[in-house]
PADOKOL-418506 format. One record per residue (C-alpha): residue in one letter; x, y, z. Coordinates in pm, 1 decimal. Example, Ala and Ser with C-alpha at 12.3 -4.5 7.8 and 13.67 -1.06 7.14 Angstrom:
// residues 2
 aa     east    north       up
  A   1230.0   -450.0    780.0
  S   1367.0   -106.0    714.0
END
This chain:
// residues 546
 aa     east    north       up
  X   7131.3  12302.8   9022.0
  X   7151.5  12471.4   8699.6
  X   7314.7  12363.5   8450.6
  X   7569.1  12623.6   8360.9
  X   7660.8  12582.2   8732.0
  X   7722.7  12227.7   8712.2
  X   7990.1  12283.1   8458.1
  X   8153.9  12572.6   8597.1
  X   8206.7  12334.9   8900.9
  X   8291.4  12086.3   8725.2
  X   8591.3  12264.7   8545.8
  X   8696.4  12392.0   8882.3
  X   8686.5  12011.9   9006.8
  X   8902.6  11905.9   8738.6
  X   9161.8  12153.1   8736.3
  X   9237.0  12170.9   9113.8
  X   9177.6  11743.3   9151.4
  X   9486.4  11746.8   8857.9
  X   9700.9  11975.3   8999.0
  X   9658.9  11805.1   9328.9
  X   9728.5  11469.4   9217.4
  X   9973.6  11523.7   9012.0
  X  10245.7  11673.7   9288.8
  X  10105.2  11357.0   9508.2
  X  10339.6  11105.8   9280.0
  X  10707.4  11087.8   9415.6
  X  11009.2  11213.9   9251.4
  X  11227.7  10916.5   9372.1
  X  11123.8  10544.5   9237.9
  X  11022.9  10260.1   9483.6
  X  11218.2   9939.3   9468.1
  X  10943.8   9741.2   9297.3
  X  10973.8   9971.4   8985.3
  X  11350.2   9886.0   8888.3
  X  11262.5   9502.5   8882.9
  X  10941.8   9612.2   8668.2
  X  11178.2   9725.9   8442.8
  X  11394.1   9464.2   8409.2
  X  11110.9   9178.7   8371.2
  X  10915.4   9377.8   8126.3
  X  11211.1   9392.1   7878.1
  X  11314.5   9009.0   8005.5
  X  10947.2   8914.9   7871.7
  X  10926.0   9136.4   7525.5
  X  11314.6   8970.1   7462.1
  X  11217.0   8618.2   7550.7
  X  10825.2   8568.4   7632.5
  X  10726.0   8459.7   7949.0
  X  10926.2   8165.4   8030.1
  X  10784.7   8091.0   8405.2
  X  11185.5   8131.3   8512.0
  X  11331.7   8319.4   8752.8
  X  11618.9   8491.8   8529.0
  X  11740.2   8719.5   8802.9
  X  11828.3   8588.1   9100.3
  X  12129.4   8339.2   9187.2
  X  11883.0   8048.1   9254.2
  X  11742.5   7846.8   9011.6
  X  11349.2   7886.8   9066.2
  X  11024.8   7951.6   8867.0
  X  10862.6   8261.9   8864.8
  X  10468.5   8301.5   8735.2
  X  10521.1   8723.6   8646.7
  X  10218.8   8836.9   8827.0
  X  10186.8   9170.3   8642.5
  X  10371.6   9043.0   8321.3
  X  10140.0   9274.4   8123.3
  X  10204.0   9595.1   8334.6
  X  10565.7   9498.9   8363.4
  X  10606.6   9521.9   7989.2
  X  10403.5   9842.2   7995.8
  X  10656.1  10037.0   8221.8
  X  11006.4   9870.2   8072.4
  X  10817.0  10014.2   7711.5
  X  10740.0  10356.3   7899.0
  X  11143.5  10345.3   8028.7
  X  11258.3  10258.9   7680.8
  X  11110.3  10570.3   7496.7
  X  11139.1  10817.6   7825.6
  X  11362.1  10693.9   8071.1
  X  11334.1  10715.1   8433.9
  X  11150.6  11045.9   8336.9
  X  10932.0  10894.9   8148.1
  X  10779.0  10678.7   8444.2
  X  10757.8  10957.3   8702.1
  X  10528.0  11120.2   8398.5
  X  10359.5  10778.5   8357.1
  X  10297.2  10789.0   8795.8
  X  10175.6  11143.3   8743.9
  X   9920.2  11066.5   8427.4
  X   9763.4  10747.4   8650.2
  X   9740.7  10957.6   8966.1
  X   9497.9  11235.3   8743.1
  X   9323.8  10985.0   8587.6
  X   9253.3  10799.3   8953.1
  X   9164.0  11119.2   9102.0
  X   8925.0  11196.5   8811.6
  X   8759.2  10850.7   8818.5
  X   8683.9  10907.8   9191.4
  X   8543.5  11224.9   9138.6
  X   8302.5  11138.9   8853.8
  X   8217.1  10788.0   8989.8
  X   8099.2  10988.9   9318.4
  X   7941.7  11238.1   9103.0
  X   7792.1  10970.1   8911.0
  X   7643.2  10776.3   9187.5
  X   7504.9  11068.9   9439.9
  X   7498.9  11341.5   9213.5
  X   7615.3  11527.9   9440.3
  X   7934.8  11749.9   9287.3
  X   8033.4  11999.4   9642.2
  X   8115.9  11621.5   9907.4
  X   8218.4  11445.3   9546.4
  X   8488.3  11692.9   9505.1
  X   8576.4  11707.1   9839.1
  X   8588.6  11344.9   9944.7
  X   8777.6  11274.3   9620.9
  X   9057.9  11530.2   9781.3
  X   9055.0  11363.1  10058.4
  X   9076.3  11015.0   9908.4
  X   9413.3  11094.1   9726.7
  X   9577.9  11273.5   9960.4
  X   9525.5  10957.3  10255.7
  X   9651.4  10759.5   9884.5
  X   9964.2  10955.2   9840.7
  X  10147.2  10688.0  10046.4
  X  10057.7  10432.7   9817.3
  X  10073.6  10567.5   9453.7
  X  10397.3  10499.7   9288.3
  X  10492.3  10320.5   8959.2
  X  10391.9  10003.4   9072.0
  X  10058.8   9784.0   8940.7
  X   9862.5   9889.8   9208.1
  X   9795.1  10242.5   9066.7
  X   9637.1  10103.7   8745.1
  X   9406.7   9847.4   8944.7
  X   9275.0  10150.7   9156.7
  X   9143.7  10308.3   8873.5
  X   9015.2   9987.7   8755.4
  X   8880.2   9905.7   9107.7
  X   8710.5  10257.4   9131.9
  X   8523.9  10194.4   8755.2
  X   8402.4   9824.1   8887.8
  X   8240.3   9985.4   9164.0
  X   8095.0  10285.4   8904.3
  X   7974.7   9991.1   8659.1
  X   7763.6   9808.0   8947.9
  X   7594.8  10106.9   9063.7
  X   7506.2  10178.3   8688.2
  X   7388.2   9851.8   8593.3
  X   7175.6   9807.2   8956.3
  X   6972.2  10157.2   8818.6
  X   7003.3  10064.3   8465.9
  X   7118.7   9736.7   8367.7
  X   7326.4   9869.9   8042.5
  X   7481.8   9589.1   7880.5
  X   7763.2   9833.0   7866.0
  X   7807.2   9825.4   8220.0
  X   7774.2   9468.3   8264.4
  X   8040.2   9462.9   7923.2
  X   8251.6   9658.7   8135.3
  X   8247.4   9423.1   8487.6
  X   8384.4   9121.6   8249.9
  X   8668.0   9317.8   8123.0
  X   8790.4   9448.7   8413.6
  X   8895.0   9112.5   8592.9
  X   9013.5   9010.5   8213.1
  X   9255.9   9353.8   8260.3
  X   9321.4   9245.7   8597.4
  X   9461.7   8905.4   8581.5
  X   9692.1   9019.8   8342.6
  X   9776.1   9312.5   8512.8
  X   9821.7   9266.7   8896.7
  X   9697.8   8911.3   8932.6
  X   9779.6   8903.7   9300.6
  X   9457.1   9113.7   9365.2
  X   9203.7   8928.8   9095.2
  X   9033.2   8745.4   9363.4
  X   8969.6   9088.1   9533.1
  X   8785.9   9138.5   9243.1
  X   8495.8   8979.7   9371.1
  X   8494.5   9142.1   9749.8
  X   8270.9   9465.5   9611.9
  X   7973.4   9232.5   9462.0
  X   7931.4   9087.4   9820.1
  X   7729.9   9405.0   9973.1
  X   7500.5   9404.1   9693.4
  X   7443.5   9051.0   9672.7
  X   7406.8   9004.8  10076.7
  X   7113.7   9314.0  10023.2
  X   6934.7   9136.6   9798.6
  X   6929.0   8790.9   9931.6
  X   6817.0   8947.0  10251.7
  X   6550.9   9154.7  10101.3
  X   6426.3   8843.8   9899.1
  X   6416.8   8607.8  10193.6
  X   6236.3   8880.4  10385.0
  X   5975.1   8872.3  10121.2
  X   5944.4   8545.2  10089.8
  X   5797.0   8523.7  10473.1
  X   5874.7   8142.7  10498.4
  X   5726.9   8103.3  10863.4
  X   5419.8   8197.0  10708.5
  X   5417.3   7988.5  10432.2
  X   5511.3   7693.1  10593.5
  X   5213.8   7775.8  10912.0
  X   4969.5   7808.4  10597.1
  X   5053.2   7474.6  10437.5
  X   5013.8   7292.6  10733.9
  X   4709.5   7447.6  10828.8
  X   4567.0   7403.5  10462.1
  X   4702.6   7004.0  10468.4
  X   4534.6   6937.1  10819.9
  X   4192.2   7103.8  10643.8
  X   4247.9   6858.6  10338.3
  X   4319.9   6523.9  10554.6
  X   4027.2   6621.0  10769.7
  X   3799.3   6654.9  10473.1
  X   3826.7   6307.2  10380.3
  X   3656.7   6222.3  10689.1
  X   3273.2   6221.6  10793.9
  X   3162.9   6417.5  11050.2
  X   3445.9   6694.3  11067.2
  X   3274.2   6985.3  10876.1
  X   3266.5   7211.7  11192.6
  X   3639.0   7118.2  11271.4
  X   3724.8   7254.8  10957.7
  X   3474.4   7579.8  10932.9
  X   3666.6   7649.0  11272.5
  X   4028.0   7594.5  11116.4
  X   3934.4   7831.1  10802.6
  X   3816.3   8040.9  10988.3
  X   4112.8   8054.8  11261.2
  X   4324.9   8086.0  10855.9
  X   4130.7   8367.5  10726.4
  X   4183.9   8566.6  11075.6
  X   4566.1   8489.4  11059.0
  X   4577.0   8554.9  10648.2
  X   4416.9   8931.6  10785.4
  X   4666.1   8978.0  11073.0
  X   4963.5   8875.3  10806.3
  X   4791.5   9132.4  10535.3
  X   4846.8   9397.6  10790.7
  X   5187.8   9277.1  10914.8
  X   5278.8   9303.4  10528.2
  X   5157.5   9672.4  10540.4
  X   5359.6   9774.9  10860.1
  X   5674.6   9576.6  10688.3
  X   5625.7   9751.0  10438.4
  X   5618.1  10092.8  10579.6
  X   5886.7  10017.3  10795.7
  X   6122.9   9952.6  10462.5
  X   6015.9  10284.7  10359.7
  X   6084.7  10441.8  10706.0
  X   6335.6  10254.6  10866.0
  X   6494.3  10330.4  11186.9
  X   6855.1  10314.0  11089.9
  X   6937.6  10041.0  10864.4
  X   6741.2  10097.8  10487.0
  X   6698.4   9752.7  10258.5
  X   6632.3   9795.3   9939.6
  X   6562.8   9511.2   9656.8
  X   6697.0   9586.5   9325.2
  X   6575.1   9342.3   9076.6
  X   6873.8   9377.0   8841.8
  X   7084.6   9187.0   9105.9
  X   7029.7   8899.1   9078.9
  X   7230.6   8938.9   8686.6
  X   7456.8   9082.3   8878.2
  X   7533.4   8731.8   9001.3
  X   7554.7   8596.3   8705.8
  X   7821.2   8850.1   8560.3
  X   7990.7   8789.4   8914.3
  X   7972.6   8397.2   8856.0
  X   8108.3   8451.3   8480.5
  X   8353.5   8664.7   8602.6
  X   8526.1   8384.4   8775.6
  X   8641.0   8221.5   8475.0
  X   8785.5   8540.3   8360.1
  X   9115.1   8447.8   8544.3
  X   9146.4   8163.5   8250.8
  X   9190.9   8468.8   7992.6
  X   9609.0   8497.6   8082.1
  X   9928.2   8330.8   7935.9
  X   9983.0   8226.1   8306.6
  X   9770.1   7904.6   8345.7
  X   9570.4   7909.8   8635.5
  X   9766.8   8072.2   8846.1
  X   9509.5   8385.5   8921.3
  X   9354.1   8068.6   9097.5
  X   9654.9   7963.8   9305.2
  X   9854.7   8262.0   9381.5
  X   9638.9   8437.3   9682.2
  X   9599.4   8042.0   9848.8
  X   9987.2   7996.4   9807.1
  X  10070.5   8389.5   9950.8
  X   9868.7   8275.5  10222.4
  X  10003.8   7968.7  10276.9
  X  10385.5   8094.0  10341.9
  X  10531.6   8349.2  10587.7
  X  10604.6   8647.8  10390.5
  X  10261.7   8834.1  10495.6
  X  10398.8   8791.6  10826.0
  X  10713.4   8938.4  10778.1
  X  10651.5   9218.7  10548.5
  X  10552.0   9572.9  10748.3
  X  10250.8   9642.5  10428.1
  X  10109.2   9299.8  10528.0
  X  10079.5   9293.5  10870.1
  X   9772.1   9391.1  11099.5
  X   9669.1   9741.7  11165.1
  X   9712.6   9863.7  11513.8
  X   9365.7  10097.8  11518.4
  X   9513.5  10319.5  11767.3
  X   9804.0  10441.7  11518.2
  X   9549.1  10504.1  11148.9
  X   9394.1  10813.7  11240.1
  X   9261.7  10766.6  10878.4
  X   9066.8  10483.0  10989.6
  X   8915.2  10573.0  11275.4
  X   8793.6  10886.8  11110.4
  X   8588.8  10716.0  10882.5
  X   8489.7  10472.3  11171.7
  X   8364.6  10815.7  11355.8
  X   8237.8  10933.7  11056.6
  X   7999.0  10680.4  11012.8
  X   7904.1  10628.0  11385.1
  X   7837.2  11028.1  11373.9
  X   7620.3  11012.9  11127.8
  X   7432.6  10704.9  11156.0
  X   7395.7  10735.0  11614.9
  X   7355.7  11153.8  11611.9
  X   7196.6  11187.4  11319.5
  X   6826.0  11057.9  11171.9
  X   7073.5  10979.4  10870.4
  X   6991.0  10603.0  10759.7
  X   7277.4  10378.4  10617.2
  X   7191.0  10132.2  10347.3
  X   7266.5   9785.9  10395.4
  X   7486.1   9753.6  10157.0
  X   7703.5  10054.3  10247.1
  X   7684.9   9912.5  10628.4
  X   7827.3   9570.0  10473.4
  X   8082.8   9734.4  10271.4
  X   8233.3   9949.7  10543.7
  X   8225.3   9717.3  10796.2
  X   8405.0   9445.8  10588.4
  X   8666.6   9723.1  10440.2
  X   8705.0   9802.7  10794.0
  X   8800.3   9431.2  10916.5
  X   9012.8   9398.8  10584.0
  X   9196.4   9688.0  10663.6
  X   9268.4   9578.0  11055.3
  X   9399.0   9231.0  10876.0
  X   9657.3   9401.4  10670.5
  X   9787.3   9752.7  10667.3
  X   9794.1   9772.8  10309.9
  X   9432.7   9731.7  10265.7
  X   9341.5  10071.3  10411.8
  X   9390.8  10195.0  10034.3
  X   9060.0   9976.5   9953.8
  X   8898.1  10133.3  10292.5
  X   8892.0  10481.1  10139.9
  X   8895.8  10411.5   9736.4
  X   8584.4  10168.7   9815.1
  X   8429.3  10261.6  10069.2
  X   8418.7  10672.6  10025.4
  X   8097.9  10637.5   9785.6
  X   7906.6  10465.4  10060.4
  X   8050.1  10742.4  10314.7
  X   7963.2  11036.5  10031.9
  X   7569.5  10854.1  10038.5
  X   7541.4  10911.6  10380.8
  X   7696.2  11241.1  10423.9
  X   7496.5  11328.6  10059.6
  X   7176.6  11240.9  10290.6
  X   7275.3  11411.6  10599.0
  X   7312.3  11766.2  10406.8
  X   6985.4  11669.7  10236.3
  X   6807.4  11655.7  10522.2
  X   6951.3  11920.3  10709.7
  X   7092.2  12205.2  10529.4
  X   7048.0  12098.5  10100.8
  X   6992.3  12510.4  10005.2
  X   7319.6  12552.5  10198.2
  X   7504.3  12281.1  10000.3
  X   7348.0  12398.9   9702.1
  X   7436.7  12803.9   9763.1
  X   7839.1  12665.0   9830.7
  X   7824.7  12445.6   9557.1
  X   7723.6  12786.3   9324.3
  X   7955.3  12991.7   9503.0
  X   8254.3  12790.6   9390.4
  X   8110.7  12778.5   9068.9
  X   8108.6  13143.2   9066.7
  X   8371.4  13330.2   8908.6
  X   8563.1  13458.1   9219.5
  X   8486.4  13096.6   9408.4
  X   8669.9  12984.9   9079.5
  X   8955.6  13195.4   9120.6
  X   8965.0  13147.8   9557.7
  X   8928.7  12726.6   9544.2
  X   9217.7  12684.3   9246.7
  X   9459.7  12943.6   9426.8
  X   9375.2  12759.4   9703.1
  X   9425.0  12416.2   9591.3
  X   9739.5  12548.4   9409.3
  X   9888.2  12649.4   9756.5
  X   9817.9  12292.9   9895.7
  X  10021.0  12125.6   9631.2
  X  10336.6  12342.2   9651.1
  X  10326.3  12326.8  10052.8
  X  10311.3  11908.7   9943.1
  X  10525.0  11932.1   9648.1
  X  10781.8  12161.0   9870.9
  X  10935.0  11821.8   9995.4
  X  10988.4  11655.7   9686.0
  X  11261.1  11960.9   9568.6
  X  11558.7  11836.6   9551.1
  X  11471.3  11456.1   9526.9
  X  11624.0  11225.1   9240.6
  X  11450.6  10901.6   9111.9
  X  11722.8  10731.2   9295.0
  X  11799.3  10743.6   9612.0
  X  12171.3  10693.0   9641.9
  X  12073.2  10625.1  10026.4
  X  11831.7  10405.6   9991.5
  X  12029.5  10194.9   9719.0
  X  12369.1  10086.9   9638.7
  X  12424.5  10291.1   9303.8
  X  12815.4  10331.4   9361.0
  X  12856.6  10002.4   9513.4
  X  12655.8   9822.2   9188.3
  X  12908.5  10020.2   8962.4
  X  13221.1   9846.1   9138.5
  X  13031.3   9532.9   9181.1
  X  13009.1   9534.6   8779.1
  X  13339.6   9672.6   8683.8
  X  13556.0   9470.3   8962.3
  X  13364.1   9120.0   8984.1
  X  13294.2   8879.2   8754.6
  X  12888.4   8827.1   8793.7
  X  12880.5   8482.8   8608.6
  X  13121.4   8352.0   8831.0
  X  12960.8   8558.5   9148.9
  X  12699.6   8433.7   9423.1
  X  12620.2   8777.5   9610.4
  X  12387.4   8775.9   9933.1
  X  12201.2   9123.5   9982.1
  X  11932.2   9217.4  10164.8
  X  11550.5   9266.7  10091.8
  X  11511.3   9616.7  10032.7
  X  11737.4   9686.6   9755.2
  X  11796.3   9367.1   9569.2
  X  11509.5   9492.4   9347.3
  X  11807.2   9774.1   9223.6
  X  12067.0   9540.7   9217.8
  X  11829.6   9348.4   8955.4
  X  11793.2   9684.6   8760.8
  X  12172.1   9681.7   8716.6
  X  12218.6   9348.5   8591.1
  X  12318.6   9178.4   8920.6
  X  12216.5   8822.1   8982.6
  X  12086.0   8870.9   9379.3
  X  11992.1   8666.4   9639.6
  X  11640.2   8837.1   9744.3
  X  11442.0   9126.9   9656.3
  X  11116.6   9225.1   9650.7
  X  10923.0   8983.4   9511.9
  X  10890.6   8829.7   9814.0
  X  10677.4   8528.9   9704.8
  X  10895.9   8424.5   9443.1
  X  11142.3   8300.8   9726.7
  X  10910.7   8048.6   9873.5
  X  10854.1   7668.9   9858.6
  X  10495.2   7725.5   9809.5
  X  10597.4   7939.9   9458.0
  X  10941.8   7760.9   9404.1
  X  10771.7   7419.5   9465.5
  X  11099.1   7338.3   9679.0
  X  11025.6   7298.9  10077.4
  X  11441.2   7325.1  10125.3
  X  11471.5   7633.3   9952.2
  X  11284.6   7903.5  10159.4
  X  11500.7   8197.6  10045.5
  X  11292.9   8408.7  10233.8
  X  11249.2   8282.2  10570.2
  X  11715.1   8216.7  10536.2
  X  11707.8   8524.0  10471.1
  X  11477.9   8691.6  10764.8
  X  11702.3   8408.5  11003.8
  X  12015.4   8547.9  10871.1
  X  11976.5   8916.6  10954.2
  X  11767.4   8906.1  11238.4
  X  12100.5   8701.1  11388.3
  X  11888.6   8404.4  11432.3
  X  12079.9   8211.6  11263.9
  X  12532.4   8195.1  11247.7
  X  12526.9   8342.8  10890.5
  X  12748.0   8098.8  10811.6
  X  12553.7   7808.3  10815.9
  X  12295.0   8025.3  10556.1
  X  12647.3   8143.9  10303.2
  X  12731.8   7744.2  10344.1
  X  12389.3   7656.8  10166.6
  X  12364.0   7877.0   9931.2
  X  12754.5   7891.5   9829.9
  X  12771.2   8273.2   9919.2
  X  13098.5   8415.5   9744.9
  X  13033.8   8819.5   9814.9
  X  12823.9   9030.4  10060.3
  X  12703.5   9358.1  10004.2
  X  12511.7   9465.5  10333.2
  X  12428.6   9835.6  10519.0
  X  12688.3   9987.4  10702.8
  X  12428.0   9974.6  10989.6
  X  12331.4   9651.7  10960.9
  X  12306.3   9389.7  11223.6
  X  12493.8   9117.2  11026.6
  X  12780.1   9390.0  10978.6
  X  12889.6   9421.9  11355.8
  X  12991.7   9054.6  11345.3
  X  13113.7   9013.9  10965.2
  X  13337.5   9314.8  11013.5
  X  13534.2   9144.2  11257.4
  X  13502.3   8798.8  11074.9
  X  13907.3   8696.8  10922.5
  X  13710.7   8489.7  10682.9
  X  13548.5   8820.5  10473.1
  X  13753.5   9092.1  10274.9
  X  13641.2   9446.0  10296.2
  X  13668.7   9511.8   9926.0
  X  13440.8   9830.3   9897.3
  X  13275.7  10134.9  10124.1
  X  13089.1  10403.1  10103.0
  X  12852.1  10588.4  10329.5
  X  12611.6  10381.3  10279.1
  X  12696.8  10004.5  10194.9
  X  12975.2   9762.3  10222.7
  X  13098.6   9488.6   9976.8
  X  13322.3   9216.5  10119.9
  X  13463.9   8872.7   9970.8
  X  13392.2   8544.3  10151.3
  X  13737.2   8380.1  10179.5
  X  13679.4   8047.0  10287.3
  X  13364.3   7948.6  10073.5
END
């Protein structure tokens, strides 16, 4: 491709993948954001203090994304609640952008780059928001760019670059620094199987013992034609191994489905891997980058929370496209699949059935071993063809047709954003937090609300009994096996539990629970609870008998 093409494309590429991601960030905030806020301005005011200032129980708190935290509340301070849905919209660009040139990069192939990368963010839209996450895409997306380029040309840049990013990480999102390490496995698993294939270790060991019966019998008289007969039975088998080697080798080159290829510069890729574990070291926060996966783990809030739970297969149609995808192309096809690529996309795959939220690491990892294969399929088949498209859209009507196109996309996606605020009077109590601060006294106050919009109550000032950080309300975190806010508080409005017997431990003064909430049909009716506030939405009532 020429190179005047190549750019044209490439401005095409970038305009429409901005204007595309940037309609994909929501208007309205998600819950995680207001306690952001709040923590990042609780950390610049008074460092990180390992204390949970927030809630009505006294527990520690390790601020997993202390760093990012104080990024947004600093963002909020100068901008406002406008300034973060800019902030959402800058980090979506720059993640679409990274995908695009880090697919470029790696198959240099711009026309399925450009594509794929479209695809990528819009099956992402569900998960960008102002929340850590967004940053460690991008930072996940440039690990995966800096192995590639350090395998073809070990840089020290590159391999600079894979010890800062876990550095960035565990500062940043630390809950996901030990998923750091997930993307080296492919490569590593390659080349240990490559190297133990070359090693041929049956051989070696039928040699030696063949070579140590010749030496034992040469120390006796007499066995000269025993051992004429045994070097010659070794150099038949040394010719029959020579040729084995040959069709081996041949068979690497040609392989039927699955290609293995040794690339010498991995083996310092373990090493960078190995010194990247003691990257989690480099935060105020102790060890914790260590302990905080085994403890999340350990409790019952991945069981309880919808993101966490296991994929039913039947319901992601995003997943079992790429699972047909690669069947497609690797059964119908005469399309090989590296061995890598085959490790990384089946272990994405079983990550993503474990936990619904990990389908955002199926498709922002795995999409550059997906773009190899379908990079080698149009090679094969049809490359003029890829190449004429790829120059028609560089052209300067294809120019014109694939950004008016693109354009059309994001208003039909934007279209349902219209009218949307950052937040959702709906989704959270902002009329009920305004009486709850002008009508109560919140130092005197101990106010049960539910999961889903205690991070909001936080943002107003409110001490609350849960919100989102789910982890934070566990013995494993709190380091007290009688106070499992979490699991009281799944008991409590699941009705498992007489709510009363839950207010009694935790001294429970007020309520402030959904009209349409389960605990509400039986509280309503309860003498012992004052209505003192309604709206549409929420309810606010006054324990009597505490």
């Amino acid at each position: 491709m020429e190179s005047k093409t190549k750019i044209n494309f490439n401005i095409v590429a970038i305009v429409c993948i901005i204007v595309f991601c940037g309609v994909l960030a929501p208007i309205t905030l998600q819950n995680d954001t207001f306690y952001t806020i709040r923590i990042g301005e609780h950390i610049l005011e008074n460092g990180i203090d390992m204390h949970d200032p927030f809630s009505i129980h006294d527990i520690p708190y390790t601020y997993p994304h202390w760093l990012y935290d104080v990024g947004i509340y600093l963002i909020y301070k100068v901008g406002g609640m406008l300034g973060i849905y800019i902030s959402t919209i800058v980090l979506s660009c720059i993640l679409g952008l990274t995908i695009y040139y880090a697919n470029k990069k790696i198959t240099k192939n711009y026309l399925v780059s450009f594509l794929l990368t479209l695809g990528v963010m819009y099956v992402l839209r569900g998960f960008i928001a102002a929340r850590a996450q967004l940053l460690t895409y991008i930072l996940f997306t440039l690990q995966i760019l800096f192995i590639e380029q350090f395998i073809e040309t070990k840089k020290k840049r590159y391999a600079l670059g894979l010890i800062v990013i876990p550095i960035i990480i565990a500062n940043v999102h630390l809950a996901v620094w030990p998923f750091y390490f997930i993307p080296f496995l492919p490569y590593i698993a390659e080349y240990l199987i490559a190297v133990l294939l070359d090693t041929h270790i049956v051989h070696k060991l039928d040699m030696k013992l063949r070579n140590n019966k010749i030496r034992n019998l040469s120390k006796k008289q007499g066995q000269e034609e025993k051992i004429a007969k045994l070097e010659l039975i070794n150099k038949k088998k040394e010719e029959k191994f020579e040729k084995e080697i040959e069709r081996q080798k041949q068979r690497r080159e040609n392989p039927y489905k699955l290609k293995i290829i040794k690339k010498d510069n991995v083996k310092w890729l373990i090493v960078i891997a190995i010194i990247c574990m003691l990257t989690g070291l480099l935060t105020p926060l102790g060890d914790t980058p260590y302990t905080y996966l085994v403890k999340t783990m350990q409790g019952n809030t991945t069981k309880s929370i919808n993101e966490h739970l296991p994929m039913v297969l039947i319901e992601s149609s995003y997943t079992l496209a790429i699972i047909a995808i690669v069947l497609s192309v690797t059964v119908f096809t005469d399309t090989k699949i590296r061995l890598k690529d085959f490790f990384m996309l089946g272990g994405l795959i079983v990550l993503a059935l474990m936990s619904r939220r990990q389908l955002s690491m199926l498709v922002l990892l795995g999409v550059y071993s997906i773009n190899r294969l379908l990079t080698d399929l149009f090679y094969k088949y049809d490359k003029e063809g890829l190449t004429k498209f790829t120059e028609i859209i560089a052209s300067g009507f294809g120019k014109i047709i694939t950004i008016l196109l693109i354009v059309l996309l994001s208003i039909a996606i934007y279209k349902s954003q219209i009218g949307d605020k950052f937040i959702d009077a709906n989704e959270y109590p902002v009329e009920a937090s305004k009486y709850i601060k002008e009508q109560l006294n919140l130092e005197e106050i101990r106010l049960y609300n539910e999961y889903n919009y205690g991070s909001y109550l936080l943002y107003e000032g409110i001490p609350v009994f849960i919100d989102s950080r789910a982890d934070l309300y566990t013995p494993e975190f709190n380091g007290d096996k009688d106070k499992d806010v979490f699991t009281d508080f799944i008991r409590t409005s699941a009705l498992n539990v007489h709510y009363e017997t839950i207010f009694n431990k935790y001294d429970i003064t007020h309520l402030i629970i959904p009209n349409n909430a389960k605990i509400n049909l039986f509280v309503s009716k309860d003498d012992n609870y004052k209505e003192l506030y309604k709206d549409s939405q929420f309810v606010i009532y006054e324990r009597l008998n505490k």
